[in-house]
N, C-alpha and C positions, 0 to 999 in steps of 0.2 A: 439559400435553399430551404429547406422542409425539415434538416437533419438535426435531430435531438439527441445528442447523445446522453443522455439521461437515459433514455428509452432503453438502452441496448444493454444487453446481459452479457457478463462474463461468459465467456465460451465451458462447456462443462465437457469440452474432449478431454483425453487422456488423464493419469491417474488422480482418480480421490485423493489419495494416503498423498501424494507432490503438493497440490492446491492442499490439503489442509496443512501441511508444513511451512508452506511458504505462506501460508496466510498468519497462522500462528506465527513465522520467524519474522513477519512484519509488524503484526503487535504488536510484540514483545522489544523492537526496536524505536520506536515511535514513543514508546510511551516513558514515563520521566521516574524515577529512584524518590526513593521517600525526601532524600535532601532536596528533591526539586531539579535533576541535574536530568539530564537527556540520557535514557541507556545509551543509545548510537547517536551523537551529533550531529553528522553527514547526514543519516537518513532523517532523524528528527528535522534536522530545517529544510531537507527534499520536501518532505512531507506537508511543513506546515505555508511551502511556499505554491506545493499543487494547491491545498487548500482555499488559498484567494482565488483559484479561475476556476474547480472545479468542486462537485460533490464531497466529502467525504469519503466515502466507501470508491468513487473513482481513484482520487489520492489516495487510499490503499491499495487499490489495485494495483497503481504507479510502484508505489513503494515494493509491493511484492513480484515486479517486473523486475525493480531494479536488483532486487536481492536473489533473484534467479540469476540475472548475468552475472554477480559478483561469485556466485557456487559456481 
């Protein structure tokens, strides 16, 4: 088909102050300690495994999907 999902935008329903937390609690897991070690392991290699089939910023997305179901 026609469908790009590149194109499509995060949905901006419901609250600000939720999507900015959980985007901030998805950074903050992703990313790795001055020794080089993964804050969150689980999420870090979720993350870096969206990353082969998909965007960036989509593999955040994912990551901050998953960390909504785990709250």
């Amino acid at each position: 088909g026609n469908f790009e999902g590149t194109k499509i935008k995060m949905s901006k329903r419901g609250s600000k102050i939720a999507r900015r937390v959980l985007h901030t609690m998805a950074l903050v897991s992703i990313t790795k300690n001055r020794s080089g070690s993964a804050t969150n392991p689980v999420l870090h290699d979720y993350y870096l495994l969206k990353c082969q089939s998909k965007p960036k910023m989509v593999a955040l997305g994912a990551v901050m999907h998953k960390v909504c179901n785990i709250v």
